[in-house]
C-alpha positions in Angstrom: 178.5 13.9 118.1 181.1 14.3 115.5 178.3 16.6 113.8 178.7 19.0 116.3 182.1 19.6 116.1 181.8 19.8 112.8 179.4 22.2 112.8 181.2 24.7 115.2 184.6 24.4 112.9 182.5 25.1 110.1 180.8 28.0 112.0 184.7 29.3 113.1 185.5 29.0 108.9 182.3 31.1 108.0 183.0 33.5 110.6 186.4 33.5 109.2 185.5 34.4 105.9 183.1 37.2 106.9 185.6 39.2 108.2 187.1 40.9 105.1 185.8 40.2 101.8 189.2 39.8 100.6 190.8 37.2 102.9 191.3 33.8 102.6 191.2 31.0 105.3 194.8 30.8 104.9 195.7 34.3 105.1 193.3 34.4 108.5 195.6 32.2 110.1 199.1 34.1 109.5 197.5 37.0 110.4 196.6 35.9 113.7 193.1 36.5 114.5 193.0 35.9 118.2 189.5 36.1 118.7 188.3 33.9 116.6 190.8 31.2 117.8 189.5 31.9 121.6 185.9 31.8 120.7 186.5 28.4 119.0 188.4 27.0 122.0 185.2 28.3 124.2 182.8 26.5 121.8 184.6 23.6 121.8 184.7 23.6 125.8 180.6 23.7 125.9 180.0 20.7 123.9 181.7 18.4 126.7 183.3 15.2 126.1 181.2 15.3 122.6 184.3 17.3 120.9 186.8 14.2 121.7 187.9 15.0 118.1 188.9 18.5 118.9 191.2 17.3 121.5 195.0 17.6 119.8 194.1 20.7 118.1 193.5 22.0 121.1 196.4 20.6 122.5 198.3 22.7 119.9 196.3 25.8 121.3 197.7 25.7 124.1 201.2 26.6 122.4 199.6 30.1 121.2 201.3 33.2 121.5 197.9 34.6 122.4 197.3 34.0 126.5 193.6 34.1 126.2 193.7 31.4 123.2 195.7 29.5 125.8 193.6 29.6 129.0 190.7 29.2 126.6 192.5 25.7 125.3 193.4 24.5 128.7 189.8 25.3 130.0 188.2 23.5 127.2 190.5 20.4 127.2 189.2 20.5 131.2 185.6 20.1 130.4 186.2 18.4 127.7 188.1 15.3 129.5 188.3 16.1 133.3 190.4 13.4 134.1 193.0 14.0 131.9 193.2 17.6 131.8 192.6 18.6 135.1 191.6 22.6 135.6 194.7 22.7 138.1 197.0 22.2 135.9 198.4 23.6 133.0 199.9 21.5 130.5 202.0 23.1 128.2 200.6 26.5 129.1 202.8 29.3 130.1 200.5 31.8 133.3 199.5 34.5 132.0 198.7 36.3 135.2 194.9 35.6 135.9 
């Protein structure tokens, strides 16, 4: 299980590094590189209640100033524990609309 989740962070740092040949990890994340934070937050949502782990980062997700990264956090804390994150609501996720 946990190998999983590990895999698709470590997929999310690879695919971090292959965008520029000159940026680091670090400097991906002030910069802000929405889509890779959404696709991560999908991923994360497919593997089910096996990414458990992943749960309060995606709880911090769901703070982003990116609206996609957020829906994208809410929908995968939904499948990844129903019962405690329930589709219908949005904890600590501002609408964005659609």
């Amino acid at each position: 299980m946990r190998v999983c989740i590990h895999f698709a962070l470590l997929f999310c740092l690879l695919a971090c590094g292959g965008c520029s040949k000159k940026k680091s990890t670090d400097e991906l994340i002030v910069d802000g590189d929405t889509d890779i934070r959404h696709s991560a937050a999908i991923k994360l949502g497919r593997f089910g209640e096996q990414a458990r782990d992943a749960i309060p980062a995606l709880q911090k997700t769901q703070h982003d100033g990116d609206a996609r990264v957020r829906e994208a956090a809410t929908k995968a804390l939904s499948r990844i524990d129903p019962e405690q994150f329930p589709l219908g609501t949005r904890q600590n996720s501002s609408s964005d609309g659609r």
